[in-house]
N, C-alpha and C positions, 0 to 999 in steps of 0.2 A: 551209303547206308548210314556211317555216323552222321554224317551231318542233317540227313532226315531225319533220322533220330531226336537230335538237338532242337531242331525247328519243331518238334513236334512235344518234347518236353516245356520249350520255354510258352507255345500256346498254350498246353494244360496248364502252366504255373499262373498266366494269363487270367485263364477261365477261371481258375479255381479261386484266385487273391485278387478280384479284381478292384475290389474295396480296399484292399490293405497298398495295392500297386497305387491306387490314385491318391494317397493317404502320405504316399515319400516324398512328395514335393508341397512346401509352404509356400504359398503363392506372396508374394508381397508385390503391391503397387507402388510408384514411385514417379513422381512430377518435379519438373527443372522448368524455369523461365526460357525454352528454347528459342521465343520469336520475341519483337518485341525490343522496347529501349533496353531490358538485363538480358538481352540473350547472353553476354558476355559473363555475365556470373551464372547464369543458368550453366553453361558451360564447363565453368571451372566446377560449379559444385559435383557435377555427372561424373567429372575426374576425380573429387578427393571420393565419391562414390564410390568407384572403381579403385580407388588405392584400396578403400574399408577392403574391400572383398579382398584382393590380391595378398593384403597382410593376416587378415582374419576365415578366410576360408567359407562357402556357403554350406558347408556340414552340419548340420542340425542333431547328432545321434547318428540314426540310422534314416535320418529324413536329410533333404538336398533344398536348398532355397533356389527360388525360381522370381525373377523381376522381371515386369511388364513395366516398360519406361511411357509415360503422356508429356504430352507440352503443354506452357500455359505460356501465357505474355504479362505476367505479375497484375491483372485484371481477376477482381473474384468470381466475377462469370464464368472464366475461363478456367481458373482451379475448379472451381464446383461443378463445371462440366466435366474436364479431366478426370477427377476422383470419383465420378457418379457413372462412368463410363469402365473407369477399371474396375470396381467392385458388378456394375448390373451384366457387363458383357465378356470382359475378361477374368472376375471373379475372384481377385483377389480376396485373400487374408487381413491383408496387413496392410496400410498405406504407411509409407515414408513421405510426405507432402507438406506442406509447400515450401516454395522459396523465400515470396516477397510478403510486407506485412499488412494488405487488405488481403492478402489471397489467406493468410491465414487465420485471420478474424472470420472470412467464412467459410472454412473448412474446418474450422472450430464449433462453427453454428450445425453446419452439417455432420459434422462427428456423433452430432448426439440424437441425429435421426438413424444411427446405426449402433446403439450402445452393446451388440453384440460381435462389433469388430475395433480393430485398436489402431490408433493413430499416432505414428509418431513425427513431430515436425521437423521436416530435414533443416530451413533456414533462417522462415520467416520472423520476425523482428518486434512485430508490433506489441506496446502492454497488454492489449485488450485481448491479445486470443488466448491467456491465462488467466490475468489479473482479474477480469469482468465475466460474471459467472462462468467457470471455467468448467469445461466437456470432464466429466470423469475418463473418458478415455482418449483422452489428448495429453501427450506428453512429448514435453519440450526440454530439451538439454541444450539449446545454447540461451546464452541470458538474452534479453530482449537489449531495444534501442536505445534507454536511459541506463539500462547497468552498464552497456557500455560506454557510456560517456562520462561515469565516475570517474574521479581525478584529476580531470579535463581543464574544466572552472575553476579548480583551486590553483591549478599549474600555471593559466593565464596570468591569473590572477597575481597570483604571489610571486612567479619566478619571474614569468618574462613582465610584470608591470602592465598587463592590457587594463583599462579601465572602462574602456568603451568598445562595444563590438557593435556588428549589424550582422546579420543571418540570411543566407538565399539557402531555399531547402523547397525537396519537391512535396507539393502536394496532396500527402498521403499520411497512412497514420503512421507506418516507421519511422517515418523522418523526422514527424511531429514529438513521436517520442524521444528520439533522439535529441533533437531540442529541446522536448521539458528536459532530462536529465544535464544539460550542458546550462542550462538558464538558471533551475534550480543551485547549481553549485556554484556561479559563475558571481549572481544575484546576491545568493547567501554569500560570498565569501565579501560584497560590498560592490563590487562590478555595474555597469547599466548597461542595459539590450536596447540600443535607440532604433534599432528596425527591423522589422522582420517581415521578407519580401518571400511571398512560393509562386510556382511555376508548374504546370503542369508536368505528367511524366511525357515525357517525349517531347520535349521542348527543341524547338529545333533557333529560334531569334532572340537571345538573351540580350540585344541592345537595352532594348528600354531597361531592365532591370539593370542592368549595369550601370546606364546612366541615372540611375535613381541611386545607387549607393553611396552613403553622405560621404564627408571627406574628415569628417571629423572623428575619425572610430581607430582605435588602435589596430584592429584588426576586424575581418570578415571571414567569417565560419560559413563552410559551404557545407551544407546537407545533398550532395549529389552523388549518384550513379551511374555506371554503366556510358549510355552517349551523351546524357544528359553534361554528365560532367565534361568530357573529351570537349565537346560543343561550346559549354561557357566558359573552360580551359583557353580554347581557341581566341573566342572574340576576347578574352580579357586581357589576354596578350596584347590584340590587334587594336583593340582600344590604349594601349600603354597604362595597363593597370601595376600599380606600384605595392599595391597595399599588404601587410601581412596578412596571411593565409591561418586558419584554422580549418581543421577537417573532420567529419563524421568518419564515420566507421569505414563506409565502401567507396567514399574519395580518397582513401590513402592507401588502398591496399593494391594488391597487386596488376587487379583488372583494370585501374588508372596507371598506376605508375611505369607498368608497363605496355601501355598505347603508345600505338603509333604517332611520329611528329616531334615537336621541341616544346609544345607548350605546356606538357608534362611540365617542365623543368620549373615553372612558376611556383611546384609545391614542394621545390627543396626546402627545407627550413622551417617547411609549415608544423604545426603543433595540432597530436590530434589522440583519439583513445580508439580503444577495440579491445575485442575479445582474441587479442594475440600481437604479437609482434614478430616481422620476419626475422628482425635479428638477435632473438633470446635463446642463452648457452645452455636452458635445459636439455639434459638427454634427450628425452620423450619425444620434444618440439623439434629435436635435430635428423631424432631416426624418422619420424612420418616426414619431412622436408624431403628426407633421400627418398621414402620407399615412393614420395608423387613423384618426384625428379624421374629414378629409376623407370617408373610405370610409364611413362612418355615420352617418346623423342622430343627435343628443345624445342623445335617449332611447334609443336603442337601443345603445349603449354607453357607456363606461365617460371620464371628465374624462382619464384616461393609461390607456394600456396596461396590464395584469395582466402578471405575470411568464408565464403561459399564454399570452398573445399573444405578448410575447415570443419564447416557445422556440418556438412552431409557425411566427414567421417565419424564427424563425434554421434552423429546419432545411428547413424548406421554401426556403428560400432557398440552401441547401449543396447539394440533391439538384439544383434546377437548373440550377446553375452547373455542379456534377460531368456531367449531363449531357448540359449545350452543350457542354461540355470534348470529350466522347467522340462529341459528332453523335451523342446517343441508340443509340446501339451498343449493344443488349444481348445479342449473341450469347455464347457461352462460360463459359454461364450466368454471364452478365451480369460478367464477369470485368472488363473495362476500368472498367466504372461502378463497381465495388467498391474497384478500385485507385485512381481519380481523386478516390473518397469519404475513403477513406482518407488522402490526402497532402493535399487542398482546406484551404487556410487563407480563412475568409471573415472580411472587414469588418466583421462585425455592428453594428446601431445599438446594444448592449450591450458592444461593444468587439470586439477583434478574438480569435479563434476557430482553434485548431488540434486533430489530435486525434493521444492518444498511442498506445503501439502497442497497445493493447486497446481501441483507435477511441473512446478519452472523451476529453471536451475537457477543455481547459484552457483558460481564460477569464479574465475579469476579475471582480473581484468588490467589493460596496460597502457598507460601514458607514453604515447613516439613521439621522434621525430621524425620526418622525412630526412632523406641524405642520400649523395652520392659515392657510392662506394667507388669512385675514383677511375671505371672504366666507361661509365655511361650508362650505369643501372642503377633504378631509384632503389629502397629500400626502406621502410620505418624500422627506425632504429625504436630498442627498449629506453625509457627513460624511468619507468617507474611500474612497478609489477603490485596490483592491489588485491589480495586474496578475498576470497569469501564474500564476493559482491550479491548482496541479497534483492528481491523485487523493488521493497519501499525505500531501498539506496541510502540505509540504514537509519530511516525514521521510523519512529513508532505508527504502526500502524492505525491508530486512528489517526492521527497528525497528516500524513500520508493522504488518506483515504480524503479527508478535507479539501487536499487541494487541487482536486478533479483530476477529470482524461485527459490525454495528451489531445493539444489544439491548436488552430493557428495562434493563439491568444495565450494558451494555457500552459504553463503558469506565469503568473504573473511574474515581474522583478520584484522581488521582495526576498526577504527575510523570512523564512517560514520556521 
């Protein structure tokens, strides 16, 4: 009898609130590079994901957040499918999207064929999907692929003595960017770029480009990820490559260092920047390290977080806090959460986190090295911690603006 009862109270509460019942869960969408040359940072970023949630809770008020996870292959087709898939059939709210940086350039175009839903970028990199007419409702907390390479150029430059480099990077605008910001500094500090060689994503025969790398360069900067890198790791070994190493962001970080094999071991020593470092004594940096450690058995991820975990908790971490801010309010097409996203300065375990008025952050940023912490695990070490790294990488903005997109080309070596 009670329990007929019961079943028969919670269908009236059913029947009678069934608007207010479907009203307790915030749908949010969410896309990782699962297939594809990054499955491996798609991966890890789905993990600092799940740490967000695990430290931060999906409580909204009296509202519950709900993810619908898609895959892309760092292709903008494939994002633009993804997100045009969760919002028409599973009806998301909110995207968390994308990872890589063409997939975010057009989910930044397509952000603004929905200007009554809000986008927030879990990873991707690239200047253009802020800098270049940027989507009112696209908002990005980690800094793009030139603010991380601030301090980079001048390090080369001045401490270790490089005066010549050459650059292998893949094909795309992240990477490109990544290279203006390391050319830019590199340039300006009096340095020359005598080559700069790319490669598509998924490159699988790095001979020739390896055999085309002058011999006259103090060092070579590699723009690579994922298998890309593991791949031209390999053969540059098997060629008996001698040369010093420089690194992009996602060549140094975890999802290399920690692959499988020994020719990892070529980027002991190497000199590189990002938006983090495994080995910095911040509190903040130390507690999220443990709660990913904790969230996962060792084989199933990575000795430190990937710069991919990272970004997907720093932003998953910004859309909840914006949202406890508003008690999950998203009437007025979603008008309060856009404006609370926009002003939110969060703590991040990568330093603290604001965003300017074309909703990109400005962040901190950090000079490593690579090294072996003496059991056979790689690790970047902190060399230099740079606060407050803004878009124009602290040039005045018209100066900036002058000296175009990021490109195979672009920017020149000079002095700007």
């Amino acid at each position: 009898m009670l329990k007929g009862s019961v079943g028969l109270i919670a269908l009236g509460s059913l029947l009678l609130s069934g608007t207010a019942f479907a009203q307790e869960k915030i749908k949010v969408g969410v896309t990782a590079t699962l297939e594809g040359t990054y499955t491996v940072l798609g991966e890890d970023g789905m993990r600092g994901f799940q740490t967000a949630l695990n430290v931060l809770g999906k409580k909204i008020g009296d509202k519950e957040l709900e993810f619908v996870v898609a895959s892309t292959d760092a292709t903008p087709d494939s994002a633009v499918r993804a997100v045009r898939k969760l919002i028409e059939q599973d009806k998301v709210q909110i995207l968390l999207s994308p990872l890589s940086g063409d997939e975010g350039i057009a989910v930044k175009n397509f952000a603004k064929t929905h200007p009554e839903l809000t986008f927030v970028n879990a990873a991707s990199g690239a200047q253009e999907a802020t800098y270049v007419d940027p989507a009112p409702n696209f908002f990005r907390y980690n800094m793009d692929g030139a603010q991380w390479q601030v301090g980079l150029g001048k390090y080369a430059y001045e401490t270790k003595g490089y005066r010549k480099i050459a650059t292998v990077g893949e094909d795309y605008s992240f990477i490109y960017t990544q290279v203006f910001g390391l050319v830019l500094e590199f340039c300006g500090a009096g340095g020359q770029v005598t080559s700069r060689q790319w490669v598509p994503l998924g490159t699988k025969d790095f001979a020739s480009v390896i055999a085309a790398l002058p011999d006259d360069v103090d060092a070579i900067y590699l723009g690579l990820g994922g298998a890309d890198a593991v791949n031209f790791l390999n053969q540059y070994q098997q060629a008996g490559g001698k040369a010093h190493l420089m690194g992009g962001s996602i060549m140094i970080d975890q999802t290399i260092l920690s692959s499988k094999g020994s020719a990892k071991n070529a980027l002991i020593g190497t000199i590189a920047a990002s938006g983090q470092a495994d080995t910095w004594d911040d509190p903040n940096w130390q507690k999220f390290v443990k709660a990913y450690q904790d969230a996962f058995p060792p084989a199933k991820r990575f000795p430190s977080p990937s710069l991919l975990a990272t970004n997907y908790y720093d932003s998953t971490m910004a859309l909840i806090l914006a949202l406890r801010q508003v008690n999950g309010d998203l009437s007025d097409s979603q008008a309060k959460l856009k404006d609370a996203l926009a002003k939110i300065e969060i703590d991040a375990p990568n330093g603290k986190i604001k965003l300017d008025s074309n909703r990109q952050a400005i962040g901190t940023n950090f000079v490593t090295e690579v090294v072996d912490d003496g059991k056979g695990a790689l690790f970047s070490k902190v060399v230099k911690v740079i606060p407050n790294v803004n878009q124009t990488l602290g040039y005045d903005p018209a100066v900036f603006a002058k000296i175009g997109l990021p490109g195979r080309t672009v920017p020149e070596c000079k002095k700007y």
